[in-house]
C-alpha positions as CSV (number, residue, x, y, z in Angstrom):
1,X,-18.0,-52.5,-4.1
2,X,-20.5,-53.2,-1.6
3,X,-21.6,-50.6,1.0
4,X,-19.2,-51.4,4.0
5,X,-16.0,-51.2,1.7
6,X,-17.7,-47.7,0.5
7,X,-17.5,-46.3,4.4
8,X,-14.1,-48.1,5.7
9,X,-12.6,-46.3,2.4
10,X,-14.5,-42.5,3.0
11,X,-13.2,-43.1,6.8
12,X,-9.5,-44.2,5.6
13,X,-9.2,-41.2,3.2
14,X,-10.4,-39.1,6.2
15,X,-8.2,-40.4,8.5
16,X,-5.3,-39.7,6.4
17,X,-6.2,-35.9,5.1
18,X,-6.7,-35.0,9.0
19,X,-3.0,-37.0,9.9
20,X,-1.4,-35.0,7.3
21,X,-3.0,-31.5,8.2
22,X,-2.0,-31.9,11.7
23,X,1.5,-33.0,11.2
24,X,1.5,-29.7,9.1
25,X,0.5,-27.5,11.6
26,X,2.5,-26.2,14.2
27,X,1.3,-26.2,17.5
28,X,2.8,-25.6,20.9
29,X,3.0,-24.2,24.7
30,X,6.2,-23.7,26.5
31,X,7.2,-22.5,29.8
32,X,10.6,-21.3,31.3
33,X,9.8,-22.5,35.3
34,X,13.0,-20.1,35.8
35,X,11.6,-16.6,34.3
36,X,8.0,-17.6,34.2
37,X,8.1,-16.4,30.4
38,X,5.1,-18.6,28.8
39,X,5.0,-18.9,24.7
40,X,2.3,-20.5,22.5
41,X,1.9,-21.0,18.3
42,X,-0.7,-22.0,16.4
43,X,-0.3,-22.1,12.7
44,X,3.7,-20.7,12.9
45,X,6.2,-22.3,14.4
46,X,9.2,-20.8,16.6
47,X,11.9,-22.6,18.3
48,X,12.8,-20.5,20.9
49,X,11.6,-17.6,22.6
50,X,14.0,-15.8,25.3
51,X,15.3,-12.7,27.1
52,X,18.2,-10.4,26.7
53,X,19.4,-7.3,28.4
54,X,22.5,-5.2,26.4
55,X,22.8,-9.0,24.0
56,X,23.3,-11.3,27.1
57,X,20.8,-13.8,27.8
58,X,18.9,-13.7,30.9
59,X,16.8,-16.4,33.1
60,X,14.6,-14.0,35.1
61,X,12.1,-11.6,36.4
62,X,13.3,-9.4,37.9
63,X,14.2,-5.6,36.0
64,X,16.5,-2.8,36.9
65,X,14.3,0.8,36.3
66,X,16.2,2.4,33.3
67,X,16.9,-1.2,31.7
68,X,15.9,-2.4,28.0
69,X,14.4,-6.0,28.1
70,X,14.1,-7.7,24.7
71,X,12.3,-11.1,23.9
72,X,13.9,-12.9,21.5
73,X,12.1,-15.1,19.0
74,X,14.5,-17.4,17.8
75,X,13.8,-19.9,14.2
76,X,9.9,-18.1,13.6
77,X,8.7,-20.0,10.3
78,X,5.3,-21.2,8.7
79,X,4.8,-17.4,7.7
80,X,2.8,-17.5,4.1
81,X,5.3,-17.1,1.6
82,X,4.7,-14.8,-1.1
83,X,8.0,-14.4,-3.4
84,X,10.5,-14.5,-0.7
85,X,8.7,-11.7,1.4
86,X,6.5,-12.5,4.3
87,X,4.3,-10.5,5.8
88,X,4.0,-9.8,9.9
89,X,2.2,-8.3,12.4
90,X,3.6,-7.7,16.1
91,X,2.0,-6.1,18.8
92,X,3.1,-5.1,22.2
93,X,1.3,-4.5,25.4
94,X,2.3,-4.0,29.1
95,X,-0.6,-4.0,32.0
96,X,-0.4,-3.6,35.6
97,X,-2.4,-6.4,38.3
98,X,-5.5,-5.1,37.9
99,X,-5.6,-5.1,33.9
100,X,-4.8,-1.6,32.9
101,X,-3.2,-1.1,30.1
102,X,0.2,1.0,30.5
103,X,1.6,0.5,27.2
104,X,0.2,-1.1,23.8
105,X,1.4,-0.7,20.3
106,X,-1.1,-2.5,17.8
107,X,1.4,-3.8,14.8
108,X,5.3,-2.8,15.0
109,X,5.6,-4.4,11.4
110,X,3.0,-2.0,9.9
111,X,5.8,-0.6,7.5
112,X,5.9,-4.2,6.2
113,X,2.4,-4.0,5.1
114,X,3.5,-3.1,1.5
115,X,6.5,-4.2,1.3
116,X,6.8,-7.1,3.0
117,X,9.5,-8.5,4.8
118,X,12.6,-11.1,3.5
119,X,11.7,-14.4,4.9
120,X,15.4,-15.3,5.9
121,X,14.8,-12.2,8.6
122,X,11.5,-13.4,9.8
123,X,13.1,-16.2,11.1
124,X,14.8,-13.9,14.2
125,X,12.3,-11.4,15.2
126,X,12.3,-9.3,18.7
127,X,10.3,-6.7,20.8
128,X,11.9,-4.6,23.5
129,X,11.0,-2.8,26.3
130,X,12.2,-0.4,28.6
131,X,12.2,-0.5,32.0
132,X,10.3,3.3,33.4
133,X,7.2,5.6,33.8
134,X,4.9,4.6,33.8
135,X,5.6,1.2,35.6
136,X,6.9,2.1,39.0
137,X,9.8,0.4,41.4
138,X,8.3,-2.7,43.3
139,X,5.5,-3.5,41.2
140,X,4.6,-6.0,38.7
141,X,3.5,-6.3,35.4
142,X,2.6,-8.4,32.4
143,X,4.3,-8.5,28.9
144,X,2.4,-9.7,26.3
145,X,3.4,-9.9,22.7
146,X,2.0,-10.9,19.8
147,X,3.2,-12.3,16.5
148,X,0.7,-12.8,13.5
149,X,0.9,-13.9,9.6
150,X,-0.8,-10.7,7.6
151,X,-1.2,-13.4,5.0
152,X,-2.9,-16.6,7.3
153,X,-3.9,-16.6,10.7
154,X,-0.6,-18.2,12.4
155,X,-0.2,-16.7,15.9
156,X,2.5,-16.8,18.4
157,X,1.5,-15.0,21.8
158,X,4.2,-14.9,24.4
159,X,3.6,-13.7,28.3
160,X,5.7,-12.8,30.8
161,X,5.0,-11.4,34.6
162,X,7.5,-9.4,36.1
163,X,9.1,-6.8,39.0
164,X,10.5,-3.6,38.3
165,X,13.7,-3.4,40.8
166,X,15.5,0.4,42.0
């Protein structure tokens, strides 16, 4: 095999490993335009990410003070299995315009750290949040959450601005 074959075979192989690690990882960025409620994933997957207040979907921004918000994370996968238990981390933080931090909770799943969690229920996970001191009537905020493999480093982030209404 003469030297040319040599490199248009090293390239093929290449080309092929790369193709089938990036059709293997999951990667994405969506945007409701009606709630302004962005998600992203590297690494795990989800296929749909959205709000409820007392189980009824909602489309926007705007929160009652005394109300419980959650964000839904509908069909989560690509956690690193590990005999049907998967292992999580999701953490929570609320800011005001300027960047201070009002609320933050480092890992949620923290009792998961042993034990892990089934897989089957790591495919619906959720956060809440209610509505109340310290965020105050006619301001706005930012939700962040994040969702992490204990195991890998799959990430979904998810962000969403909004008002507190009387």
């Amino acid at each position: 095999m003469d030297l040319s074959s040599q490199v248009i075979k090293f390239w093929s192989i290449l080309l092929i490993i790369n193709m089938v690690w990036f059709v293997g990882c999951q990667v994405g960025v969506h945007k409701d335009l009606t709630s302004g409620l962005t998600y992203n994933y590297h690494g795990l997957g989800v296929d749909e990410v959205f709000l409820t207040i007392n189980g009824e979907a909602i489309r926007g921004n705007q929160f009652t003070a005394g109300s419980t918000v959650v964000m839904n994370f509908k069909g989560v996968s690509g956690f690193t299995n590990q005999k049907d238990k998967v292992y999580p981390g999701l953490s929570v933080k609320v800011t005001d315009p300027e960047g201070t931090v009002l609320l933050a909770a480092e890992d949620l799943f923290s009792q998961y750290d042993e034990t892990g969690l089934d897989i089957d229920q790591a495919g619906e996970l959720s956060s809440n949040l209610t509505i109340g001191d310290p965020m105050q009537v006619g301001k706005s905020y930012l939700w962040h959450i994040s969702i992490w493999d204990k195991q890998h480093d799959g990430l979904i982030e998810a962000n969403l601005n909004f008002n507190v209404q009387p």
